[in-house]
GUTIRO-410954 format. One line per field, with one value per residue (C-alpha): residue number from 1; residue in three letters; y negated, x, z. Coordinates in nm, 2 decimals, decimal comma. Layout:
// GUTIRO-410954
pos	(NUM/...);
code	(ala/...);
Y	(Y/...);
X	(X/...);
Z	(Z/...);
***
This chain:
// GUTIRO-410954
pos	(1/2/3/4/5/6/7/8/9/10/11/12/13/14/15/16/17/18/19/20/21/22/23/24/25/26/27/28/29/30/31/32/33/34/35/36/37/38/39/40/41/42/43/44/45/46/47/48/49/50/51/52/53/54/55/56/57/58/59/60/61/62/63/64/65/66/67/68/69/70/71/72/73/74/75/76/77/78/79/80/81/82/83/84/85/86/87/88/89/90/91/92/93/94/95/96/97/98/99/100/101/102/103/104/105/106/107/108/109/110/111/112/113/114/115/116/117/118/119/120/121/122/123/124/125/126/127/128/129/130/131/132/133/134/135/136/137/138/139/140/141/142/143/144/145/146/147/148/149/150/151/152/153/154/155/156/157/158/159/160/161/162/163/164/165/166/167/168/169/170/171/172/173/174/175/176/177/178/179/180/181/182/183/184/185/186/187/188/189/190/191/192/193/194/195/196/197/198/199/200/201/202/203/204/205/206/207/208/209/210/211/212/213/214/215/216/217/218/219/220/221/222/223/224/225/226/227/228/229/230/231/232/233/234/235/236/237/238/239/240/241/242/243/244/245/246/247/248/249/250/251/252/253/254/255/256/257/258/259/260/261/262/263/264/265/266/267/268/269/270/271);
code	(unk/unk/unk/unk/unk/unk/unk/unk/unk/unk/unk/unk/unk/unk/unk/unk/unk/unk/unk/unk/unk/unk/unk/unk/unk/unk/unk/unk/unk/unk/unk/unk/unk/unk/unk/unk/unk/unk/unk/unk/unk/unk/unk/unk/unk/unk/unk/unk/unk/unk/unk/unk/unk/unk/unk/unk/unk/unk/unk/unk/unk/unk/unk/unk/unk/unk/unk/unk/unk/unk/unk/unk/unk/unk/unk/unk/unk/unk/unk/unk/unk/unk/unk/unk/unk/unk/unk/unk/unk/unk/unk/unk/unk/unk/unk/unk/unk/unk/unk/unk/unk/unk/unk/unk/unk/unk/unk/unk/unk/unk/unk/unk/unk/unk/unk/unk/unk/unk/unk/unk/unk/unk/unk/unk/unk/unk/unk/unk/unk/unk/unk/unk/unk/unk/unk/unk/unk/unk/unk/unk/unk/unk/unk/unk/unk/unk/unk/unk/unk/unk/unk/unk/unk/unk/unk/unk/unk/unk/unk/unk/unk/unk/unk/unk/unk/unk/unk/unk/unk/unk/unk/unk/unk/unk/unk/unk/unk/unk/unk/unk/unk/unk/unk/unk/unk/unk/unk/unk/unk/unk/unk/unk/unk/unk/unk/unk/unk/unk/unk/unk/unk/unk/unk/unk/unk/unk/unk/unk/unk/unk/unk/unk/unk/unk/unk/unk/unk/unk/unk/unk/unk/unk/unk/unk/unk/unk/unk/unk/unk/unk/unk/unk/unk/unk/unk/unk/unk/unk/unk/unk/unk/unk/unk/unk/unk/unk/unk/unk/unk/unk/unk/unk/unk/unk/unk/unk/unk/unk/unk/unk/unk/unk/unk/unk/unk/unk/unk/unk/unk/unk/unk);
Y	(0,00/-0,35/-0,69/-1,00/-1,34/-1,59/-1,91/-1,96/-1,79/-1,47/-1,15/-0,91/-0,52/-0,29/0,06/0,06/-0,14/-0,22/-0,03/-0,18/-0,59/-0,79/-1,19/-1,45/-1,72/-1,78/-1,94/-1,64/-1,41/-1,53/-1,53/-1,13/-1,06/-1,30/-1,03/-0,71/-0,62/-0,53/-0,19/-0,29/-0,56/-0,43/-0,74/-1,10/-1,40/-1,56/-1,85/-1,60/-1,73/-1,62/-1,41/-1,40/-1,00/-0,96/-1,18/-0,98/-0,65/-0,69/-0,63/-0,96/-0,96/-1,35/-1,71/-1,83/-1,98/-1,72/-1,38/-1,08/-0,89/-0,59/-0,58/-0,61/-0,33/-0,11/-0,16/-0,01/-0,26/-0,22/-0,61/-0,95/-1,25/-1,52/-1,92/-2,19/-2,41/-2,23/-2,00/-1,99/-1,93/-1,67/-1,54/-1,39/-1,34/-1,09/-0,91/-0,91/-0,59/-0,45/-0,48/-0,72/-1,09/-1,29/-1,61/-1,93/-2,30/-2,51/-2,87/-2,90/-2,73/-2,65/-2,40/-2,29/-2,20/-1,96/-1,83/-1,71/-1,54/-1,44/-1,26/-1,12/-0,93/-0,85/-0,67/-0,55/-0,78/-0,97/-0,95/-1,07/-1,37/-1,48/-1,51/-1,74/-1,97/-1,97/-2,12/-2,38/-2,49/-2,54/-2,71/-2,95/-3,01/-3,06/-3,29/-3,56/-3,70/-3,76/-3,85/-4,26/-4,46/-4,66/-4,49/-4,66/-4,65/-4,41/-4,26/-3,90/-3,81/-3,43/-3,45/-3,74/-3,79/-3,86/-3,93/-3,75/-3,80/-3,68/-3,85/-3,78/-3,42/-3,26/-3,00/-3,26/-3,56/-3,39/-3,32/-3,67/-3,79/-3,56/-3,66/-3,97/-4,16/-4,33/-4,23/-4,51/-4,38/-4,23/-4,35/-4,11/-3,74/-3,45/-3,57/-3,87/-3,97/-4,31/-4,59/-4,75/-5,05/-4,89/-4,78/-5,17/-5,25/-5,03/-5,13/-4,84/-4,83/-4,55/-4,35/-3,94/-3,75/-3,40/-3,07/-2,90/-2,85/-3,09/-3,02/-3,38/-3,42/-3,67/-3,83/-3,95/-4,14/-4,38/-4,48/-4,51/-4,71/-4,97/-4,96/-5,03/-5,28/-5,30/-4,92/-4,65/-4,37/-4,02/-3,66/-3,43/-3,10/-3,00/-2,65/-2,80/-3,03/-2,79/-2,46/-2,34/-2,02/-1,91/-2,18/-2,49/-2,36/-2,52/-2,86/-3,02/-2,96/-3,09/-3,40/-3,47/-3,42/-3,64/-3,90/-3,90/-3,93/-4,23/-4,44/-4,31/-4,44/-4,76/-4,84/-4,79/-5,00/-5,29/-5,26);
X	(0,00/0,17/-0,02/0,02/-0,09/-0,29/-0,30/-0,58/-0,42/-0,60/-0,42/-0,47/-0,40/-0,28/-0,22/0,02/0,10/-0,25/-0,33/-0,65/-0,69/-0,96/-0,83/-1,13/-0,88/-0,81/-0,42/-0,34/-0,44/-0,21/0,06/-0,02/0,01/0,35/0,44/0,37/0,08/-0,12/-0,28/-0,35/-0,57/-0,88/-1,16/-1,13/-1,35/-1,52/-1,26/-0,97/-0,88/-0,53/-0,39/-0,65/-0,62/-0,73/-1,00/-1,10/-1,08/-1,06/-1,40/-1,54/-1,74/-1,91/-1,77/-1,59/-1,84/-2,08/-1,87/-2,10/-2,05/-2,23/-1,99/-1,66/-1,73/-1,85/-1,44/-1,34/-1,01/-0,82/-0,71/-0,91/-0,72/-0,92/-0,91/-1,03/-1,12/-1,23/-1,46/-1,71/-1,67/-1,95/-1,90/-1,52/-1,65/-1,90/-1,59/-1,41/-1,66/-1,56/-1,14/-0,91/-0,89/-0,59/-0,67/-0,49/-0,49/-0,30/-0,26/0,11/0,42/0,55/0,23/0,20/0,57/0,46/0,17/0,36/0,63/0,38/0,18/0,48/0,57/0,23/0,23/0,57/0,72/0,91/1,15/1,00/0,82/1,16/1,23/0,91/0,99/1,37/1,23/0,97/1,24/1,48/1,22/1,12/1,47/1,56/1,28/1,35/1,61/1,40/1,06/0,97/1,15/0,86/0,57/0,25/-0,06/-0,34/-0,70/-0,75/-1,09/-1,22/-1,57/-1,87/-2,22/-2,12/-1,76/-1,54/-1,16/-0,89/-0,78/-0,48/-0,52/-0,54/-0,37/-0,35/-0,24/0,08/0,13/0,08/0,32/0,55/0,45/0,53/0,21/0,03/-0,28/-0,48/-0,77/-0,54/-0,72/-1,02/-0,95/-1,12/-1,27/-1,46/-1,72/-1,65/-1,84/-1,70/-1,70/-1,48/-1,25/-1,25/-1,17/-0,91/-0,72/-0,52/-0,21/-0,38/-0,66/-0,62/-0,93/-0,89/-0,94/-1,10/-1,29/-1,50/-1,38/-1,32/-1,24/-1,12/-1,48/-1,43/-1,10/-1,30/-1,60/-1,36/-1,12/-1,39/-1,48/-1,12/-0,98/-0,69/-0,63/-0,44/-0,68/-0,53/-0,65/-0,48/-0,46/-0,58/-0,41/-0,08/-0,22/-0,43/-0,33/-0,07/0,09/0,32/0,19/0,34/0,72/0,59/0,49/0,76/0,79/0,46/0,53/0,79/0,62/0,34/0,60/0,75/0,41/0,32/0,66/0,60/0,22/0,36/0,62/0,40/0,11/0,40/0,50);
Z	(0,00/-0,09/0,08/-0,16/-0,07/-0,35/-0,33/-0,19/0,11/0,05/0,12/-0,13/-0,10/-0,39/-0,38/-0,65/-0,96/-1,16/-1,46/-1,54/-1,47/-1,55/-1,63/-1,60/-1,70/-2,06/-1,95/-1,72/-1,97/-2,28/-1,93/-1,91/-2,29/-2,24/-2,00/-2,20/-2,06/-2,35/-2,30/-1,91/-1,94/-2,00/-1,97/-2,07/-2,09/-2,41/-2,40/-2,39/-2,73/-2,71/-2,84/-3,07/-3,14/-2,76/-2,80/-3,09/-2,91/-2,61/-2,41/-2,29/-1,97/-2,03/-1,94/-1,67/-1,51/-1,55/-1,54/-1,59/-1,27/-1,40/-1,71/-1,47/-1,29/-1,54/-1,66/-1,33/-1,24/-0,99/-0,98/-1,11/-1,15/-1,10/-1,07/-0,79/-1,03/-1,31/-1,17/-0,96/-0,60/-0,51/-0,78/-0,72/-0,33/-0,55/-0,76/-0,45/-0,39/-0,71/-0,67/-0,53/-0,63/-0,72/-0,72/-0,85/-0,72/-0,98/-0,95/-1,10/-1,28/-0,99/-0,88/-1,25/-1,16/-0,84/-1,00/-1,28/-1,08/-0,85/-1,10/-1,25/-0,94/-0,87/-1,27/-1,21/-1,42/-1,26/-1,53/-1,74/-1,57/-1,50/-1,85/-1,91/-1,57/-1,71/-2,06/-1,88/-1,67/-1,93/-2,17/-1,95/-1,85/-2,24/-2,26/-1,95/-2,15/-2,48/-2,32/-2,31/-2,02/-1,99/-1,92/-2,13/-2,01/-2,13/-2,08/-2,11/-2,23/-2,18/-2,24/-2,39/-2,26/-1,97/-2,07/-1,84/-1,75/-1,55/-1,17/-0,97/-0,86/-1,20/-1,34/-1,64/-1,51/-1,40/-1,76/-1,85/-1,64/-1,74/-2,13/-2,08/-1,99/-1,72/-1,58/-1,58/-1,39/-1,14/-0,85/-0,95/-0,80/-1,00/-1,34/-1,26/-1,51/-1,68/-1,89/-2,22/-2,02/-1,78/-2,06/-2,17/-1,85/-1,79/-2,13/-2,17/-2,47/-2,59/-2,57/-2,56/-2,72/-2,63/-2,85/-2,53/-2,33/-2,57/-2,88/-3,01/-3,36/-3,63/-3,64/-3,31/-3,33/-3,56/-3,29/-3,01/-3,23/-3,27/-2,91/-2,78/-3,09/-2,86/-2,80/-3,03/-3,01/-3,07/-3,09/-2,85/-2,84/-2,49/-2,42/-2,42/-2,16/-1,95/-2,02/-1,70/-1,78/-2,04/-2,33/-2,11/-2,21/-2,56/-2,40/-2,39/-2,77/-2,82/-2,64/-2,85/-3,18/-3,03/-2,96/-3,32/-3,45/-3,23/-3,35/-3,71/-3,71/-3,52/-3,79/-4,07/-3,92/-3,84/-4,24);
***
C-alpha cells in the first residue's frame, strides 16, 4: 500500500501502480500521454482534445463539469485524476466511492511544476516527468532573457455575454506575467465579469481574445477594435495560456512568436 498526498491535502491510497486511470482534465491528460501512458488511461473528458487520437478512441465519460459517474465506474479505475477548479466538487467526493482521487490545485508554474512530478511518481514515471519539468524549466529560463523589459498593459478576455476575464489568482495571469504583460484587472481574483465600459476605463495596450474556453475568432478582433480605438486587439490561443501540464514547455515559444508578430504588425502600421 503507498499513501500520496494531492494538493488539496488529500491522502490518497494505492495498492500498486494504476493500470486503469480515468483523467477528467483535458491538461493532465495530454501530461499522461507526455508520460507514456497510453494503454492505461482508459476514460477522458469531451474536452480532452489532445492528443486528438485519444480523444477519438478513447472512451469519454461527459464534461468536466458534469462527469457521468455511471460511465466512470463502469471503466473500473483504480485512480481519477481530477481538478479543484475544473470540476465539480461533489461530484469527485461521488468518484471518491468509485477509486481514489488525485486532485490538483494550480494557481502558477510552480504548482504545475509539483503536479507534474507528482503525478509522475504516482504513474511510475518519474522518469519521465523529470524530462518534461527539465524542458519547462529550461524554456522558460531561455525565454527571461527575450521577453519585453517593460511589461505593457493588457486585458485578457475568456468569455462574452457577460464578458469574463482573469484576476490575480489565476492560473493565467501567471502566464501573462510571465509573457510579458500586465494584468490590468489584477485587483479582481477569480474571473470577474466586466463591462466594455470597464475595458475603456481600464485602457489596456492590448486587448487578448482567447481561443478557449469561448472560442473567439477573427470576427471579433474587428468589434472590439472599434470599441477600444486606442487598444491592439489580438486573438490568442488560450491552451498555451491555460493549459498546466506538459503543453506549457511550448509557452515560452509561443510568447515569442506572439512578440515578433506584435513588433511586425507595429512596424508595418508605423510605415
Amino acid at each position: 500500500m503507498r499513501s500520496y498526498q494531492d494538493q488539496l491535502q488529500e491522502t490518497i491510497r494505492l495498492n500498486d501502480i494504476p493500470k486503469r486511470i480515468v483523467s477528467l482534465v483535458p491538461s493532465q491528460t495530454e501530461l499522461l500521454f507526455d508520460l507514456g501512458l497510453d494503454e492505461t488511461v482508459v476514460g477522458i473528458t469531451k474536452f480532452c482534445i489532445h492528443p486528438q487520437h485519444w480523444f477519438r478512441n478513447k472512451t469519454r465519460v461527459g464534461g468536466t463539469k458534469q462527469v457521468h459517474i455511471h460511465r466512470v465506474a463502469a471503466l473500473q479505475p483504480d485512480l481519477i485524476l481530477a481538478n479543484k477548479e475544473e470540476n465539480i466538487k461533489e461530484q469527485i467526493h461521488a468518484l471518491r466511492s468509485i477509486a481514489p482521487v488525485w486532485t490538483s490545485d494550480i494557481h502558477d508554474i510552480g504548482s504545475a511544476l509539483e503536479m507534474i512530478a507528482a503525478i509522475g511518481e504516482i504513474t511510475a514515471r518519474s522518469k519521465e516527468a523529470q524530462i518534461i519539468l527539465q524542458n519547462i524549466q529550461d524554456a522558460f529560463r531561455n525565454w527571461s532573457g527575450q521577453k519585453p523589459v517593460s511589461a505593457a498593459t493588457a486585458a485578457y478576455l475568456i468569455w462574452q455575454e457577460p464578458y469574463m476575464t482573469v484576476g490575480q489568482d489565476t492560473f493565467i495571469h501567471q502566464l501573462l506575467l510571465e509573457a510579458g504583460f500586465r494584468n490590468v484587472f489584477a485587483q479582481h481574483k477569480r474571473y470577474p465579469e466586466i463591462s466594455m465600459e470597464a475595458l475603456r476605463r481600464a485602457a489596456p495596450d492590448f486587448l487578448l481574445l482567447s481561443s478557449e474556453p469561448y472560442p473567439f475568432q477573427e470576427k471579433h478582433i474587428r468589434y472590439f477594435q472599434e470599441q477600444l480605438p486606442g487598444t491592439q486587439v489580438l486573438l490568442v490561443d488560450g491552451e498555451m495560456f491555460s493549459w498546466y501540464g506538459s503543453r506549457i514547455q511550448h509557452s515560452p515559444a509561443y510568447f515569442c512568436r506572439l512578440w515578433a508578430d506584435i513588433h511586425r504588425t507595429s512596424t508595418t502600421q508605423k510605415s
